[in-house]
Steps between C-alpha positions, in 0.01 A plus 500: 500500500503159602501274207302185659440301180847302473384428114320795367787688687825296395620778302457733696654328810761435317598810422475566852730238605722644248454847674387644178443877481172575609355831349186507733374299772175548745267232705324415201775595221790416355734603206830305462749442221712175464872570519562294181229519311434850578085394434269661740313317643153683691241390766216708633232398710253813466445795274694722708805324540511392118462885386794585736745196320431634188582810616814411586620309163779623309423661217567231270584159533483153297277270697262530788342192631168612723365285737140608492265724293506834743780612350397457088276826506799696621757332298301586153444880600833515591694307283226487182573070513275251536531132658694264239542174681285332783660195698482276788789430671562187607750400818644202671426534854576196622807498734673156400684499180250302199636157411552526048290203375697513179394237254663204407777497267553875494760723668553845608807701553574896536537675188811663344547780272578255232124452478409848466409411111272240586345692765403802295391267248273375667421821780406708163187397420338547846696822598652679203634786686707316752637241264850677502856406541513787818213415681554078523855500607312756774295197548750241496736677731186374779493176379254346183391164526439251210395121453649346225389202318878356440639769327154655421455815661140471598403808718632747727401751793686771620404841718451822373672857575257534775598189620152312451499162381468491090614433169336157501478320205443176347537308185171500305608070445620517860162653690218330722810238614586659780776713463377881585402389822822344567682826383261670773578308772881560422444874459328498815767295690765763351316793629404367885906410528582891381265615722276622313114481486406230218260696272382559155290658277188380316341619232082535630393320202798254501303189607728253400764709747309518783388125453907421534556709792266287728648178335837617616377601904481873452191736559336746340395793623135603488533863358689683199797732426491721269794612277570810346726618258654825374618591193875574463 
């Protein structure tokens, strides 16, 4: 399947870089897992070819991210799940690095496990579940970034398992000045000199999000994916 849409697709193509196992592949379909991760990540472009991915999923797994709706009807007789999350993904496509506009009188430096405290401090309120000791020394082993106000940590980035851009957060005293967008811009810069497609995911209803992404030069792509999950 030729995945044509850099930014709906930047998963995806990723994983393909990465030469990811691929369960099933036709002209209009494609099932692929990330060789990290180990998400699935699907893509179907008719009925056909969407009944014939789901055919070929494993029996169990923890999260598939679909890339259209063709495949949801088989996935719930199958699997007897329904759609959780719906995002845009977002993508830097752009081919020179972004310049940081960082504002005046902060700085930002790469993280170190001695912040791990402050970080899941802070990462807990937005996502509970990843707020753990395991999963952001994951993170910072490829790189967080943070601005700090003097000593003040203000807010970091990071990228996820998956290796999309994430983990952003701010300092409710520290927001609107700035800052996330910086953070984005450095995240981005990190990922184009690994690489690596520049990419994250949004929340649909996230409009403050998506507002930030085109403040920081990225895109946003025009159509959904659609996450499920399955219990353990």
């Amino acid at each position: 399947m030729k995945l044509e849409d850099r930014i709906l697709y930047a998963d995806m193509l990723e994983c393909r870089r990465k030469k990811g196992k691929i369960y099933y592949e036709d002209s209009h379909g494609l099932l692929i897992e990330s060789p990290k991760s180990h998400m699935l990540y699907c893509a179907a472009e008719n009925k056909a070819s969407a009944k014939a991915v789901v055919a070929h999923l494993p029996s169990s797994f923890a999260i598939l991210v679909a890339h259209d709706m063709y495949t949801d009807r088989f996935i719930q007789q199958q699997y007897h799940i329904t759609c959780e999350l719906r995002c845009y993904h977002s993508a830097y496509i752009e081919k020179t690095l972004p310049q940081v506009k960082l504002p005046h009188g902060f700085t930002m430096q790469t993280l170190t496990e001695a912040y791990i405290p402050e970080i899941i401090a802070l990462y807990k309120h937005s996502m509970p579940s990843l707020a753990t000791v395991e999963y952001i020394k994951e993170c910072l082993n490829d790189d967080m970034f943070a601005v700090f106000d003097k000593e003040i940590l203000c807010g970091f980035i990071g990228v996820h398992e998956e290796e999309s851009i994430g983990l952003l957060e701010v300092k409710q005293e520290y927001q609107r000045k700035g800052i996330a967008t910086a953070l984005l811009q450095r995240a981005v810069q990190s990922q184009m000199l690994k690489g690596r497609i520049p990419y994250g995911e949004i929340v649909e209803d996230n409009i403050i999000s998506l507002q930030l992404q085109k403040k920081a030069g990225m895109k946003t792509s025009e159509k959904l994916t659609y996450w499920y999950f399955m219990e353990e």
